[in-house]
N, C-alpha and C positions, 0 to 999 in steps of 0.2 A: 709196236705196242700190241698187247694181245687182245682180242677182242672181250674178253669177260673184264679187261681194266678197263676199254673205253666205255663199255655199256654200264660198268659201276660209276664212271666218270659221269655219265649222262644223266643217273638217275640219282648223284649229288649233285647235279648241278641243277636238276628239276625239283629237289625238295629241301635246300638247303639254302637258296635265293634269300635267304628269312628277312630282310629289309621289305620285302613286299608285302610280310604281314602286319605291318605297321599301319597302314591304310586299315587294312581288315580290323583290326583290331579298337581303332579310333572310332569306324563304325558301329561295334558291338557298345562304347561306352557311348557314344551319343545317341546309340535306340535305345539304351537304358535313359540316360538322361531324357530324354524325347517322350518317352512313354510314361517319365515323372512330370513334365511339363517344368523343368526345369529352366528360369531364365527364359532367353529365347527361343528356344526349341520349341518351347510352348506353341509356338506358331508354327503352321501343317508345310509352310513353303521351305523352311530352314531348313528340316532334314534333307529334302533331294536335292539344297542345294551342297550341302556337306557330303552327300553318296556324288555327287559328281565332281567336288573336290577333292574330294579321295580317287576319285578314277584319275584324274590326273596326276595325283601324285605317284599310283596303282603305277601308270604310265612310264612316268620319268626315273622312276626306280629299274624299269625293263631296259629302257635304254642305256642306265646305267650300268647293268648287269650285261645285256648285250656288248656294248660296244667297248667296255674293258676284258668283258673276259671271251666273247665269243659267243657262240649258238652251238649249242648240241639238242640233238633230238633224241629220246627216249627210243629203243627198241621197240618193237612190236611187243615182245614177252612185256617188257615194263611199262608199255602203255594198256595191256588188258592186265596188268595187276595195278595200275591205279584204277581201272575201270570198276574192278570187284571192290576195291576199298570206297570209293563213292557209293557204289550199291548198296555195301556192310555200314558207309553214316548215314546214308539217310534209312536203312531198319532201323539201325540204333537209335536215331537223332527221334523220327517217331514212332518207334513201339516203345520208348525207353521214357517220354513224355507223358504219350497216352498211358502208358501204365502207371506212373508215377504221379498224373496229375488228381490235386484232391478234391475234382469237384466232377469228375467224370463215374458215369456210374461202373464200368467194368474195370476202373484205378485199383491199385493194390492201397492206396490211401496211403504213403508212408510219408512221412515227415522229413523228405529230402527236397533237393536243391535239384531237380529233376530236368534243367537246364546246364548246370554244371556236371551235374554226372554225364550224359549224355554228351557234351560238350569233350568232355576228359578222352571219353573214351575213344570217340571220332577218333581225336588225335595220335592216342595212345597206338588205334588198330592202326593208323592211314601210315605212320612212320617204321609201325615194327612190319608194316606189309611193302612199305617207298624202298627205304633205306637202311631198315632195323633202325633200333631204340639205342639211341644215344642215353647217356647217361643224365644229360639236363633233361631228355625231351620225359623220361623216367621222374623226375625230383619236381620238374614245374607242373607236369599233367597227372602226375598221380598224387600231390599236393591237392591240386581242384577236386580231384578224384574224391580222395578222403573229405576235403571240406564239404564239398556239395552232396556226401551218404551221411554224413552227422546227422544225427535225427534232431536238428534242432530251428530247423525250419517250418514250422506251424503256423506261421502267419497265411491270408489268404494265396498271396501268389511271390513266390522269391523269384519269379524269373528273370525280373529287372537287375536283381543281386547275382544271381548268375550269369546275367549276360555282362556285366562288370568285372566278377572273375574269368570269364573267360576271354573279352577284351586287354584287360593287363597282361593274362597269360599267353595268349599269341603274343603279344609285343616284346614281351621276355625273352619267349622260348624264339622268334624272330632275330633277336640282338644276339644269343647264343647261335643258333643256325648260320647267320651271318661269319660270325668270329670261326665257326666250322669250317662254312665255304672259304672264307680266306686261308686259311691253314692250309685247307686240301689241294686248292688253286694257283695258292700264291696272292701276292698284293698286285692292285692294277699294273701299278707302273714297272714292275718287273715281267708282265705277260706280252705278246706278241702274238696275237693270236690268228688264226685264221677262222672265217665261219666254218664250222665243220659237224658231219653229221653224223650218228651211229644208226647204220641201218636194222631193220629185224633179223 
């Protein structure tokens, strides 16, 4: 096998996991919930016990992923292009806030979802920089994209509404990811795998 197929092999199998964002995503709608005082949540102990619920399940999602399909490690080159794409969310995630928020004085004041745009975009840069852009990761995150730039956000703070779109849309664009990885993989019980690793 030639090594630009196992290094692309690596770095589908580093952003294509998408069962793991299901956790993630369960988090983003109960800090929304949590931040409405919704139900239980209302109480300060429930949320870290649901983030540590979620690490476990974070957890046994890895093991599931490990021990049917194997361990691959990302190259050197594709571990410092995730490194620039975490650099590229978190400018985006806050200059893209701070400009956006409408109560800050140097804000552009615009009447968006400045948590969902920002959210959108992460995603949009982090896959077309991982894996390139599949055609779902295109349709679910440029969906948020356009919902969260509607100028029809005016109320004091939507970020609660944002972090709700952006929770369902990981867990989406997660279930496609996944249906990806099994295509490109194969199904567990057809693999035999060995740990194996791609070096830089």
């Amino acid at each position: 096998m030639q090594r630009k197929t196992l290094e692309k092999a690596a770095a589908n199998y580093s952003y294509l996991r998408g069962l793991l964002a299901i956790p993630l995503g369960v988090l983003l709608i109960l800090a929304a919930l949590a931040n409405w005082e919704v139900g239980p949540l209302r109480h300060i102990w429930v949320f870290p016990v649901a983030v540590a619920m979620a690490g476990a399940g974070w957890l046994a999602i890895t093991r599931y992923y490990n021990e049917n399909y194997g361990r691959l490690s990302p190259s050197t080159k594709q571990q410092v292009r995730s490194a620039l794409a975490v650099v590229i969310a978190l400018a985006v995630m806050g200059g893209g806030s701070l400009l956006m928020r409408s109560d800050a004085a140097w804000s552009l004041d615009l009447p968006v979802n400045a948590i969902a745009v920002s959210f959108a975009l992460i995603m949009l840069i982090s896959y077309a920089i991982g894996v390139g852009l599949k055609a779902h990761h295109v349709i679910i995150w440029g969906a948020v994209l356009v919902a969260g730039a509607l100028p029809v956000w005016s109320s004091p703070d939507p970020s609660n509404i944002g972090l709700l779109l952006a929770g369902v849309a990981v867990m989406v664009s997660g279930v496609f990811d996944h249906r990806l990885f099994v295509h490109t993989f194969g199904a567990p019980k057809t693999l035999d795998l060995e740990e194996s690793d791609v070096g830089a």
